[in-house]
DOVEXFI-961821 format. One line per 5 residues: their letters; for each residue x, y, z negated of C-alpha. Coordinates in nm, 4 decimals. Last residue first. Layout:
BEGIN
a) X:Y:Z  ...
***
This chain:
BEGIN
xxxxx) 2.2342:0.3781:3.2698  2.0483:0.6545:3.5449  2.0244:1.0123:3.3431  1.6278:1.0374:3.2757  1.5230:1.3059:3.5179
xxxxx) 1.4341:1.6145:3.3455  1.0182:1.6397:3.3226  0.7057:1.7064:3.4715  0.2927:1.7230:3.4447  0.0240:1.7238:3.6502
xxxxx) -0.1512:1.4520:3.4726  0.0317:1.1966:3.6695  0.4421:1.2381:3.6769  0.6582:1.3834:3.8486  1.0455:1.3552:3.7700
xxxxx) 1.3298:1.6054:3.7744  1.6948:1.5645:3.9226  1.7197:1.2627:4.1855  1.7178:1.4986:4.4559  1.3948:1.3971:4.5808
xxxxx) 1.2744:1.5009:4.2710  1.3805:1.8293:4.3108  1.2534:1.8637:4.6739  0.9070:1.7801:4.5162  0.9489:2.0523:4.2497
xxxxx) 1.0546:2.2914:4.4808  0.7565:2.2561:4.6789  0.5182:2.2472:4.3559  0.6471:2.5762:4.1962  0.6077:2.6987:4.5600
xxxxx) 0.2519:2.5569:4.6098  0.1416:2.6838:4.2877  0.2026:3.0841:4.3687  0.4806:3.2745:4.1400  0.4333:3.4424:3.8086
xxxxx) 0.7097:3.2080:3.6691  0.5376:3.1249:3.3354  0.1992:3.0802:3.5004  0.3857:2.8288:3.7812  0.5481:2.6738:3.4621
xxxxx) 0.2244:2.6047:3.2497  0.0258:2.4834:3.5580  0.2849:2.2194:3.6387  0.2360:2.1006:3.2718  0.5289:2.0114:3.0480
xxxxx) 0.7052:1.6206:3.0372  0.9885:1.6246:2.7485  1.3249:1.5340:2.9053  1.4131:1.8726:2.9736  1.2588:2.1723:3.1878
xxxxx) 1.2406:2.5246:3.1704  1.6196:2.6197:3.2932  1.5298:2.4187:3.6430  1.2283:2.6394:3.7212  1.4559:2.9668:3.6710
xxxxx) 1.7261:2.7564:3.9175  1.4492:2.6989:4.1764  1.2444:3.0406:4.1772  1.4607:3.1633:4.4331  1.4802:2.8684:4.6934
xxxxx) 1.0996:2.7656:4.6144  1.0147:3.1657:4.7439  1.2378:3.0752:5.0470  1.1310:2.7215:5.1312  0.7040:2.8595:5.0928
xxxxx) 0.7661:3.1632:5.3359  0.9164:2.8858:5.6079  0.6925:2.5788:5.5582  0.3345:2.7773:5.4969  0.2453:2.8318:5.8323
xxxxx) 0.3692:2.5705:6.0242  0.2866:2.3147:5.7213  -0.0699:2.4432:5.7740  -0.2122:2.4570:5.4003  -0.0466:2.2648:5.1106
xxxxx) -0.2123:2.2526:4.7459  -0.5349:2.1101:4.8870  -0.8439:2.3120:4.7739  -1.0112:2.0304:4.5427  -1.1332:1.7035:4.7465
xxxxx) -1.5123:1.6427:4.7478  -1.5552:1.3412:4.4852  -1.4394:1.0345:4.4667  -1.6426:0.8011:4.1663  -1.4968:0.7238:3.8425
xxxxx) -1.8506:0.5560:3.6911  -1.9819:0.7315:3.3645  -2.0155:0.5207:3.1015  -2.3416:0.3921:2.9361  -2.3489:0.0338:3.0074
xxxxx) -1.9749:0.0059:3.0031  -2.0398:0.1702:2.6104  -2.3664:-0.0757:2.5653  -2.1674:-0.4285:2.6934  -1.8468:-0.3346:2.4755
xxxxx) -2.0841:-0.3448:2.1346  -2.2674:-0.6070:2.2891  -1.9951:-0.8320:2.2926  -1.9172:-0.7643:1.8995  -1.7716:-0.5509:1.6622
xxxxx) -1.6264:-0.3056:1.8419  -1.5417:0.0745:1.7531  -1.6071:0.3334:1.9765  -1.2713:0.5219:1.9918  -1.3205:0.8670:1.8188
xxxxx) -0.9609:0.9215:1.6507  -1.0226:0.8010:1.3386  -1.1083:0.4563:1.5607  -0.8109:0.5251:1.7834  -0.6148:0.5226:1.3747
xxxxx) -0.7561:0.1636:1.3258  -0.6394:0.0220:1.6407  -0.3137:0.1824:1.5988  -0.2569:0.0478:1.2469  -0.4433:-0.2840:1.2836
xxxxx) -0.0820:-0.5017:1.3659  0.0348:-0.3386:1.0155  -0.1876:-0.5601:0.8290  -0.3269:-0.4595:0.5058  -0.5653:-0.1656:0.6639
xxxxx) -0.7297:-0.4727:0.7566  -0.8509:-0.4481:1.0855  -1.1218:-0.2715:1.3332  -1.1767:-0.3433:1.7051  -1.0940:-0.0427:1.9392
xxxxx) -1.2893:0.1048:2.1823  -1.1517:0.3656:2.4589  -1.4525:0.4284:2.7263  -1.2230:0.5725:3.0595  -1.2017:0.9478:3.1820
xxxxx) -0.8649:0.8673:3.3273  -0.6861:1.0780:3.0729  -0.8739:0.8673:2.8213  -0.7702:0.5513:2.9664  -0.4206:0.6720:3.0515
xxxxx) -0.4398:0.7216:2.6278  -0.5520:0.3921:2.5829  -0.2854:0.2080:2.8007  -0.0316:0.3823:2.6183  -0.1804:0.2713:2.2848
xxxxx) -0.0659:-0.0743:2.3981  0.3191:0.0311:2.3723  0.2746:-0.0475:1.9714  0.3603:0.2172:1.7549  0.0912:0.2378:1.5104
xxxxx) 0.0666:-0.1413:1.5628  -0.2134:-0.3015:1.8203  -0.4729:-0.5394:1.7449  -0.7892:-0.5976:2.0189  -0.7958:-0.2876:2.2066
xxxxx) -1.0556:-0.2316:2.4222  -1.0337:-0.0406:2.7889  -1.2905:0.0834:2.9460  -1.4575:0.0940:3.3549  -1.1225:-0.0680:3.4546
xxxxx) -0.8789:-0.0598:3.7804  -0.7223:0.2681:3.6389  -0.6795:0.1765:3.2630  -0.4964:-0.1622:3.3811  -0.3014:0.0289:3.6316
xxxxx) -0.2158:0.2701:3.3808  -0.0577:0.0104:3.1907  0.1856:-0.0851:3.4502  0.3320:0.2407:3.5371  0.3835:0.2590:3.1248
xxxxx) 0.5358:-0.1229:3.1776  0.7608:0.0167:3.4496  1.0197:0.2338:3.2176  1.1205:-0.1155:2.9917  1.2717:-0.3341:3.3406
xxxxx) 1.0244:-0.5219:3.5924  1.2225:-0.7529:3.8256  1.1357:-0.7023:4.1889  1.1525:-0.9425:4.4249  0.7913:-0.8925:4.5267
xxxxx) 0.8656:-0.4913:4.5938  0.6000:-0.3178:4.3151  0.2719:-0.2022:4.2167  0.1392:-0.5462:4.1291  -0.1794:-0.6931:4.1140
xxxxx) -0.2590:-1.0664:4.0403  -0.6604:-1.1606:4.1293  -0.8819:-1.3660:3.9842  -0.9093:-1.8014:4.0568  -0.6359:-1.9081:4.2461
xxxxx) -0.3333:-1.6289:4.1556  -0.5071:-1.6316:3.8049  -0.4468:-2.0114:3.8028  -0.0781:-1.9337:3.8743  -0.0354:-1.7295:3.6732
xxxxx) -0.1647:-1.9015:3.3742  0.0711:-2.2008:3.4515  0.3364:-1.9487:3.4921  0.2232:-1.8236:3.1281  0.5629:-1.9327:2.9493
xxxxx) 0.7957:-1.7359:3.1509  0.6336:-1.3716:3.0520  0.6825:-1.2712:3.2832  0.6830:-1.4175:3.6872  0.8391:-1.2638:3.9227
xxxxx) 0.7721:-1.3199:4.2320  0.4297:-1.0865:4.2614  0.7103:-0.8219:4.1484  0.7383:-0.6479:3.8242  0.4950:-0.4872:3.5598
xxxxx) 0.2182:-0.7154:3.6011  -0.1703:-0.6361:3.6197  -0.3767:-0.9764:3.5868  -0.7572:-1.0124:3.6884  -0.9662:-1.2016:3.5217
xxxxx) -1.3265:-1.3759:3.6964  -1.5753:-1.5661:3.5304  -1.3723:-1.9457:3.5493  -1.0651:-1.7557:3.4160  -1.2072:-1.5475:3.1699
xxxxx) -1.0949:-1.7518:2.8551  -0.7576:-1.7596:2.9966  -0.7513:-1.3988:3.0666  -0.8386:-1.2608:2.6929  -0.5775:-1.5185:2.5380
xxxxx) -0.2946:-1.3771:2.7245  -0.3296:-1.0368:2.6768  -0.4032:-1.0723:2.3186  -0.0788:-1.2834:2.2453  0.1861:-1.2958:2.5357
xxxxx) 0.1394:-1.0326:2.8212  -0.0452:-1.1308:3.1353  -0.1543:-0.7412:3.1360  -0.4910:-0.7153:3.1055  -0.8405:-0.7008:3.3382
xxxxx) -1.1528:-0.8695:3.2473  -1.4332:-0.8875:3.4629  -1.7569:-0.8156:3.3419  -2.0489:-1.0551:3.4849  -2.2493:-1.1415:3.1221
xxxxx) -2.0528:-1.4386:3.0987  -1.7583:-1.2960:3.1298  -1.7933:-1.0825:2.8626  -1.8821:-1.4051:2.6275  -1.5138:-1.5200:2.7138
xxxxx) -1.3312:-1.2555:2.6924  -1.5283:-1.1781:2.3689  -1.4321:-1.4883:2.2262  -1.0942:-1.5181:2.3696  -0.9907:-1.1806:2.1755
xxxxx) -1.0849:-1.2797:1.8705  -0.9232:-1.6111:1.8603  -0.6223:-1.4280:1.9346  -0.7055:-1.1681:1.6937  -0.7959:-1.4575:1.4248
xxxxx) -0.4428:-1.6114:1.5267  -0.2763:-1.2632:1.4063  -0.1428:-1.1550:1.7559  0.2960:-1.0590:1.8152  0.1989:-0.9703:2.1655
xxxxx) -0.0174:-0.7017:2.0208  -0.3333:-0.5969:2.1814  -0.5276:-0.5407:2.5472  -0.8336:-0.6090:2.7095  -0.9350:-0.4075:3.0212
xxxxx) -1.3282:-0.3994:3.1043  -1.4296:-0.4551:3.4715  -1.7611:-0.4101:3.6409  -1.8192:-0.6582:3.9498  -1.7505:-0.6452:4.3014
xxxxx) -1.4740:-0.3613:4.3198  -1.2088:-0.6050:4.2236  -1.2836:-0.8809:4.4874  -1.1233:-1.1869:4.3265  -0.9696:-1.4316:4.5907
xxxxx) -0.6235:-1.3942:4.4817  -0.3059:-1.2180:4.5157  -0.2485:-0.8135:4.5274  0.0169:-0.5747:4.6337  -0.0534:-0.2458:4.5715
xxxxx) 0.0257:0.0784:4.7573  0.0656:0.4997:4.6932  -0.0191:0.4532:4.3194  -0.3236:0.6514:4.3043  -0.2594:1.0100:4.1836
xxxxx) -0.4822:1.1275:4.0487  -0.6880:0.8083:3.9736  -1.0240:0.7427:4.1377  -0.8390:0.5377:4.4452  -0.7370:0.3359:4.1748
xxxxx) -1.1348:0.2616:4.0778  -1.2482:0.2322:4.4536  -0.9755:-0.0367:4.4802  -0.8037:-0.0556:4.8098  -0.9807:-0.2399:5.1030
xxxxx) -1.1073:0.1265:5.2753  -0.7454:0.2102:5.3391  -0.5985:0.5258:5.1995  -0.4253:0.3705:4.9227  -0.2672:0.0852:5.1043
xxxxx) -0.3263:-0.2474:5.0094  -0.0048:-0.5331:5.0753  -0.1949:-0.8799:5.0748  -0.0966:-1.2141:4.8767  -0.0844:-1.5336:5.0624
xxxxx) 0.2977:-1.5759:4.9362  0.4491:-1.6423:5.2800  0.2278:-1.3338:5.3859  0.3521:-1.1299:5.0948  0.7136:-1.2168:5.1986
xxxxx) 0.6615:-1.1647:5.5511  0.5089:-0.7737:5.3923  0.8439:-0.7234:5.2381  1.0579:-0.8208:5.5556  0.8770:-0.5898:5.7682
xxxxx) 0.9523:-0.3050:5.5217  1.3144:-0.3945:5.5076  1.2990:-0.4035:5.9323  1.1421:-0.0434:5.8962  1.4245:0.0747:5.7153
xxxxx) 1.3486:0.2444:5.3478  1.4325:0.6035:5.3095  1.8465:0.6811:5.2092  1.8495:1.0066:5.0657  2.2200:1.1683:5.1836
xxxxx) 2.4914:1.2026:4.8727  2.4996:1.5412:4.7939  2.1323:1.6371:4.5882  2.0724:1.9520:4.5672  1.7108:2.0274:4.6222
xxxxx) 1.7031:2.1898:4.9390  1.9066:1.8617:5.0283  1.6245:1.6207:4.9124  1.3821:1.8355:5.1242  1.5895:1.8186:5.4519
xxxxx) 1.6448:1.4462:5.4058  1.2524:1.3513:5.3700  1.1434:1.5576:5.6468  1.1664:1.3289:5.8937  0.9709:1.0458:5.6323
xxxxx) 0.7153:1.3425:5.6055  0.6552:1.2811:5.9812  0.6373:0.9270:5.9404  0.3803:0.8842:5.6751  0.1525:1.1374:5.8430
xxxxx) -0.0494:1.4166:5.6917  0.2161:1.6049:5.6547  0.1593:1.8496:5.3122  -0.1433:1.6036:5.1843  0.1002:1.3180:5.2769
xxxxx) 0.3674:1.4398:5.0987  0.1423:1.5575:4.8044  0.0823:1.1997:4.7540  0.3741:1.0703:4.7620  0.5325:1.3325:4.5193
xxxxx) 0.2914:1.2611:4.2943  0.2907:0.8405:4.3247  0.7181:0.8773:4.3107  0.9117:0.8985:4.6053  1.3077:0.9373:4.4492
xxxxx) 1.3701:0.6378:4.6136  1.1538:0.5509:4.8934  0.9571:0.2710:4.8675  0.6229:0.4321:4.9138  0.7613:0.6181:5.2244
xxxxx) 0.8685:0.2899:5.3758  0.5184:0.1500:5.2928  0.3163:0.4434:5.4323  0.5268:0.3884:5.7327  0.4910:0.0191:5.7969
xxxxx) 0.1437:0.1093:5.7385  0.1568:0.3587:6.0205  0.3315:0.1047:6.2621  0.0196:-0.1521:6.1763  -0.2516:0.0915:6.2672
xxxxx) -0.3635:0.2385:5.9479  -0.8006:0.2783:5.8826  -0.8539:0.5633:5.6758  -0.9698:0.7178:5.3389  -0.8521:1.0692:5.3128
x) -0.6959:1.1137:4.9668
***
């Protein structure tokens, strides 16, 4: 993504877009790349919803709602960052794709120091929670800043001991909600001290599908990510397989084979996670991995809108109910289906975006895609 300044209209723009419904990170992204310009892919927002079926009209965000979200991160001293702006996070800026905008609170300058994520059970063993606030702690000291979740139990633990070194805090909902209830206090001092990020409205209450958008945030702003305890099905393994699709260090800290809170940490360590025993354990794998830098952009999947928009509509129009029959709930790669339908990238891609605009399919990092969940 183009790194550039945004005049205040544009932002208002990029934010409207971000907040559309039915505008995920991919499609975002690959509106811009297609446009160029938040508001001219705004225009087109209605045209490509309708290409892909959907009836009732696509409703994008009013500029006056946009204006009222950024007042509330002003009254709330926190700061909307754009993804093309030079003040958003190298590391996020890494990820393909970055989420479109962040909202962040605090002092902490993420980019100034290396970060490790720690993360583990919410249900901690008290020698995992002591665990965890020891090398939190002793990390610190040796200028890593440690990113989690503000989740009870590891999560918890691993930013209060780095509070006077420098923690930041990834949450799942808005910068005005506040979860887990109990760690206000810790939120609060994080909000002083580190640095809250959030991918989301401030009003908004996070809900089970945004802790996955969550975790790769914690991957994405970190150098590795350790896991502390985590069960064999514990949602903390997410955050170590975004780490490895991010090109992050995954360690893992061994446990009894006796306690079912060391299942997942124990099988990442069959699987090739470095294991951790102590600080400088963690200190030699950030020492040695390689740094997510951005490199020269890949051949962009849209050329000339002009060019493309007209031949690209009518070879997405008859490819669109063959790419519909290969889908369900269970993501497949976008490279997989354009092979399968013998037809360019940019058209399996087109029709996909006008899909999801439609409410029908959903796009999600990795180049990959799936049905739509149905809305309960």
């Amino acid at each position: 993504m183009r790194i550039r300044a945004l005049s205040p209209d544009q932002r208002l723009d990029w934010l409207r877009l971000a907040r559309t419904s039915g505008v995920g990170p991919v499609t975002f992204a690959k509106l811009i790349e297609r446009f160029d310009d938040a508001a001219a892919a705004i225009d087109a927002l209605p045209r490509l919803a309708r290409r892909g079926g959907r009836i009732d009209p696509l409703r994008t965000v009013s500029r006056d709602d946009a204006r009222g979200e950024l007042d509330r991160l002003d009254a709330l001293g926190a700061r909307l960052l754009c993804a093309c702006e030079p003040g958003y996070p190298a590391l996020l800026r890494a990820l393909e794709p970055p989420p479109p905008v962040v909202s962040v609170l605090g002092p902490l300058d993420p980019d100034e120091r290396p970060a490790c994520a720690m993360v583990g059970s919410r249900n901690a063993s008290a020698i995992g929670v002591r665990f965890a606030g020891d090398m939190a702690r002793t990390l610190g000291g040796h200028g890593v800043t440690i990113v989690s979740g503000l989740a009870r139990g590891i999560d918890g633990a691993a930013h209060a001991a780095a509070l006077e070194t420098g923690t930041i805090a990834v949450i799942a909902g808005g910068l005005e909600h506040i979860y887990p209830p109990e760690h206000e206090a810790l939120y609060r001092a994080i909000g002083e001290q580190g640095l809250i990020v959030s991918e989301c409205p401030p009003r908004y209450q996070a809900g089970a599908r945004d802790f996955p958008r969550r975790n790769r945030l914690i991957s994405g702003l970190s150098l590795g990510v350790l896991v502390v305890e985590a069960a064999d099905r514990s949602g903390t393994l997410i955050t170590a397989r975004y780490a490895l699709e991010q090109n992050r260090e995954v360690m893992a800290v061994p446990g009894s084979p006796m306690d079912p809170r060391a299942r997942g940490t124990n099988r990442l360590l069959r699987d090739g996670a470095a294991l951790v025993e102590t600080a400088d354990d963690v200190l030699n794998v950030l020492h040695s991995a390689r740094r997510p830098v951005l490199e020269e952009p890949s051949p962009p999947d849209f050329e000339d809108e002009r060019d493309m928009s007209a031949e690209t509509d009518a070879q997405a129009d008859r490819i669109r109910d063959a790419l519909l029959s290969r889908l369900s709930t269970v993501p497949v790669a976008r490279d997989e289906l354009t092979r399968q339908l013998g037809v360019p990238a940019q058209v399996v891609l087109a029709a996909l975006i006008e899909l999801e605009l439609a409410g029908r399919v959903e796009l999600l990092p990795g180049a990959q895609v799936c049905l739509s969940w149905p809305e309960t």
